[in-house]
C-alpha positions as CSV (number, residue, x, y, z in Angstrom):
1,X,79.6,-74.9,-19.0
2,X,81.9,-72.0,-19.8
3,X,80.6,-68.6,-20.6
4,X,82.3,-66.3,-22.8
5,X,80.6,-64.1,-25.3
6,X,83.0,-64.1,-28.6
7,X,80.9,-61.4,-30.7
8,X,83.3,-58.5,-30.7
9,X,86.6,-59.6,-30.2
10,X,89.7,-57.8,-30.1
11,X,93.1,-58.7,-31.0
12,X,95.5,-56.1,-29.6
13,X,98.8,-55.5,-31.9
14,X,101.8,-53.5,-30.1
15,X,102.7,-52.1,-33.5
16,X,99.7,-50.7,-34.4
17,X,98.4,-50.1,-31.3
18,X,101.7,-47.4,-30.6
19,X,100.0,-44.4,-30.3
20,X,97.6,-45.3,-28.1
21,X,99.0,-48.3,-26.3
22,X,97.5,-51.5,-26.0
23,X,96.5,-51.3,-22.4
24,X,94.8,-47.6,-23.2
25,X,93.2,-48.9,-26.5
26,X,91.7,-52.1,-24.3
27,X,89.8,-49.9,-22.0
28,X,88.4,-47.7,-24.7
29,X,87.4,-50.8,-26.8
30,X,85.6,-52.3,-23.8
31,X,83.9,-49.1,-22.9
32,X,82.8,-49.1,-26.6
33,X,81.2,-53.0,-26.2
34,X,84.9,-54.8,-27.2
35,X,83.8,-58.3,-25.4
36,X,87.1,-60.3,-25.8
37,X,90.5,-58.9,-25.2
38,X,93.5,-61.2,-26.7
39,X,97.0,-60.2,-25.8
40,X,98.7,-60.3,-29.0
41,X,102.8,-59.6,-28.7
42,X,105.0,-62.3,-30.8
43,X,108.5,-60.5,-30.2
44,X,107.5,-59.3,-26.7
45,X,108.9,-62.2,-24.9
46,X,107.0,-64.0,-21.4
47,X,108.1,-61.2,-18.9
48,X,107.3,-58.5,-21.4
49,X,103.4,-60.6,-22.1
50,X,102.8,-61.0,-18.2
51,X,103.6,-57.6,-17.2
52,X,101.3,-56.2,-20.2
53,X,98.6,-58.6,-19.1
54,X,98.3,-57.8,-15.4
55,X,98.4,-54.0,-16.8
56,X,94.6,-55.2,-19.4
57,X,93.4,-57.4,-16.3
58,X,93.2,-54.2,-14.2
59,X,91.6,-52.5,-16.9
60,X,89.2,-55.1,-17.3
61,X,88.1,-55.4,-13.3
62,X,84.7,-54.9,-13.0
63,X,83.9,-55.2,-16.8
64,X,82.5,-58.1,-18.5
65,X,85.1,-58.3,-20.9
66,X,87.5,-61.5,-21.0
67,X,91.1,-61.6,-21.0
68,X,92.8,-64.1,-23.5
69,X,96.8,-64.4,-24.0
70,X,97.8,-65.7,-27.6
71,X,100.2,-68.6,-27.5
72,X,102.2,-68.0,-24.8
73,X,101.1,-70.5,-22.2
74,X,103.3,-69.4,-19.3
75,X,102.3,-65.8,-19.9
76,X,98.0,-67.0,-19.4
77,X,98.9,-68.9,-16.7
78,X,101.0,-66.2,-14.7
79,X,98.7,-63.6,-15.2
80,X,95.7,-65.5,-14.6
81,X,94.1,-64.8,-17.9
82,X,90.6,-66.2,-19.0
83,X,92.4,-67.4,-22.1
84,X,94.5,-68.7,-24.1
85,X,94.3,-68.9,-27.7
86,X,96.9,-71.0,-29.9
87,X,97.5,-72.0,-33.8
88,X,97.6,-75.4,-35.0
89,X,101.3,-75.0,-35.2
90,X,101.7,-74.0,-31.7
91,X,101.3,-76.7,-29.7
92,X,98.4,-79.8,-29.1
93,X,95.8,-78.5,-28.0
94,X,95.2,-81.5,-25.1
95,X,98.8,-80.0,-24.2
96,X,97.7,-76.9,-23.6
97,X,94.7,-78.1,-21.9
98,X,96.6,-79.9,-19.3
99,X,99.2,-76.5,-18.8
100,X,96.1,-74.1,-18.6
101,X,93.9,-76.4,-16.4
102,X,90.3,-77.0,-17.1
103,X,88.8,-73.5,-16.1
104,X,90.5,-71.2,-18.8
105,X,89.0,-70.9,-22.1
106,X,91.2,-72.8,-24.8
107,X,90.9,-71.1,-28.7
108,X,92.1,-72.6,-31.3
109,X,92.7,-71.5,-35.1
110,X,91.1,-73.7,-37.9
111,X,92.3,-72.7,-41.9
112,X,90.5,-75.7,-43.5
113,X,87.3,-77.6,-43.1
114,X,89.0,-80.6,-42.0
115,X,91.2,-78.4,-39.4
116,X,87.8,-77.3,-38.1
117,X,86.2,-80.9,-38.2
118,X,88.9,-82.2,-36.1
119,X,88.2,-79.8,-32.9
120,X,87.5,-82.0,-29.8
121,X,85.0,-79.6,-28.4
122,X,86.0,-81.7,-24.3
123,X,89.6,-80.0,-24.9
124,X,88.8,-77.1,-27.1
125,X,86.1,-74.0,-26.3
126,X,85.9,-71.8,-29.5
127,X,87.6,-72.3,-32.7
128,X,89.5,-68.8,-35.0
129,X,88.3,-69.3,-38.2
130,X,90.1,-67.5,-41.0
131,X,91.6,-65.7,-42.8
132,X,88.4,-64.1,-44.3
133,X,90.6,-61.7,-46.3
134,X,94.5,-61.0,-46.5
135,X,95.6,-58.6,-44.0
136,X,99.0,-56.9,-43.1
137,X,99.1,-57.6,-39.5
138,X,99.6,-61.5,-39.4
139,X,102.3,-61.7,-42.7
140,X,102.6,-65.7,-42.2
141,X,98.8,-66.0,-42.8
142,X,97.2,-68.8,-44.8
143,X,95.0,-69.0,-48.0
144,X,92.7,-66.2,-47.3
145,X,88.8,-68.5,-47.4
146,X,86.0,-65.4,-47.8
147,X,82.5,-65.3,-46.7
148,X,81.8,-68.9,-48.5
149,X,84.5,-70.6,-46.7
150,X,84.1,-69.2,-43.3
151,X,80.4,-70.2,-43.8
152,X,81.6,-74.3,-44.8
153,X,84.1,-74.2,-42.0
154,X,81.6,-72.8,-39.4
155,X,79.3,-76.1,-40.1
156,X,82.3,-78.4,-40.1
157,X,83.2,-76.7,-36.7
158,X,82.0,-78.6,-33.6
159,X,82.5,-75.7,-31.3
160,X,81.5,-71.4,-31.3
161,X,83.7,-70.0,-33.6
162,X,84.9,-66.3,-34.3
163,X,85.9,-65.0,-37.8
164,X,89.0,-63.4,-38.3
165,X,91.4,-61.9,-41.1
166,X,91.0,-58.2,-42.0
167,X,87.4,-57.5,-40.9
168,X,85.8,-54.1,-40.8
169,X,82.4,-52.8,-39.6
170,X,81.0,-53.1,-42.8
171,X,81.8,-57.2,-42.6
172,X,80.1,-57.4,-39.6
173,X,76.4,-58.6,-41.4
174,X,78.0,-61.2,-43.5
175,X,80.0,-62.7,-40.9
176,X,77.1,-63.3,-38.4
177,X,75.1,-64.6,-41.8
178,X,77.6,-67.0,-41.8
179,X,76.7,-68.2,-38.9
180,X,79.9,-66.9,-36.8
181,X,79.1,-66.3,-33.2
182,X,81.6,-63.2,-33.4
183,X,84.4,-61.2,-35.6
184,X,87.8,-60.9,-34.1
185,X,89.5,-57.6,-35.1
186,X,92.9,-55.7,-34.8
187,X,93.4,-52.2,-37.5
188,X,89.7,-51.8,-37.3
189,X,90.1,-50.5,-33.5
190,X,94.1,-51.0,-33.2
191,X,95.5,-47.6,-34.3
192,X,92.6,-45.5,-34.9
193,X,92.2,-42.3,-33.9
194,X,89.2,-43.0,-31.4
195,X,89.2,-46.5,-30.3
196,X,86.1,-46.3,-28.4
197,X,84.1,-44.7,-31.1
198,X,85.7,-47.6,-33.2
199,X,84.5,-50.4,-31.1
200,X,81.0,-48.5,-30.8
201,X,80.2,-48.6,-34.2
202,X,81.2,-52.0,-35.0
203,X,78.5,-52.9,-31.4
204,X,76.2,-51.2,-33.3
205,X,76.3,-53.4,-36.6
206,X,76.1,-56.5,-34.7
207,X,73.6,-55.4,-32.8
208,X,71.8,-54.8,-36.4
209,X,73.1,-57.9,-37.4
210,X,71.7,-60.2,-34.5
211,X,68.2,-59.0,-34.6
């Protein structure tokens, strides 16, 4: 049985995450309670995703945080990620399965209620569901679903699931009312002027939220 704790989970985005850098921003985030790290970088390239990956993995020795590359399967394998995380136009997810072996966590997005239905929890670990709202840093987003649909696509889900799609702190007690087992998040820590203080607050409402 896999361990992996999905409850704050951070998507790092190179463009918003320029000031800081996404290897500086991952450190802060996880010394703020960040729990889940996923390497984000769709122009980036393979070389360009490894050698940002091995940067986060040696920022993330000794923590409990976890390591997940997004779509690039190459990338997760060469760097020896916890993770991979793909869409449901990437690739099959049993594909994936056989690429990453059966040790590294395999997420997988889910838009609709039969998307979600259709997880086979022996190939796939957690499930992304969302959008929850619209956001500007994923332009090629679908139907954004809300509160109401994350909670009907959470019961459809056979798997843990994380919510995603322009969440905030303030989201935080409606998406664990949902019944997610975690937010994912990007411009709420990505880009702000304290990342660590960032992440701590948002630890804070889910600790709120989970008692």
């Amino acid at each position: 049985m896999k361990r992996f704790d999905l409850s704050l989970y951070l998507v790092l985005d190179p463009d918003l995450c320029a000031g800081t850098g996404m290897v500086e921003t991952a450190r802060l985030a996880v010394a703020g309670g960040a729990t889940m790290v996923q390497l984000r970088d769709k122009r980036g390239g393979t070389s360009r995703l490894v050698e940002t990956g091995l940067a986060l993995k040696e920022v993330l020795l000794g923590t409990d945080a976890m390591l997940i590359v997004n779509d690039d399967v190459e990338a997760a394998v060469a760097i020896g990620a916890d993770g991979l995380h793909i869409g449901q136009d990437d690739m099959e997810p049993a594909a994936a399965r056989a690429m990453i072996g059966a040790d590294m966590i395999l997420g997988l997005s889910a838009e609709t209620e039969a998307l979600a239905a259709a997880i086979d929890p022996g190939i796939v670990d957690y499930a992304g569901i969302g959008p929850i709202f619209a956001t500007s840093t994923k332009t090629d987003h679908k139907q954004p679903i809300g509160f109401d649909g994350l909670a009907r696509l959470i019961k459809a889900a056979p798997v843990p699931t994380v919510a995603i799609g322009g969440l905030k702190s303030e989201h935080v007690a409606s998406v664990f009312a949902a019944g997610a087992d975690g937010l994912a998040v990007v411009s709420a820590i990505c880009g702000t002027p304290d990342p660590k203080a960032a992440t701590l607050r948002i630890a804070e409402e889910i600790r709120k939220a989970r008692r």
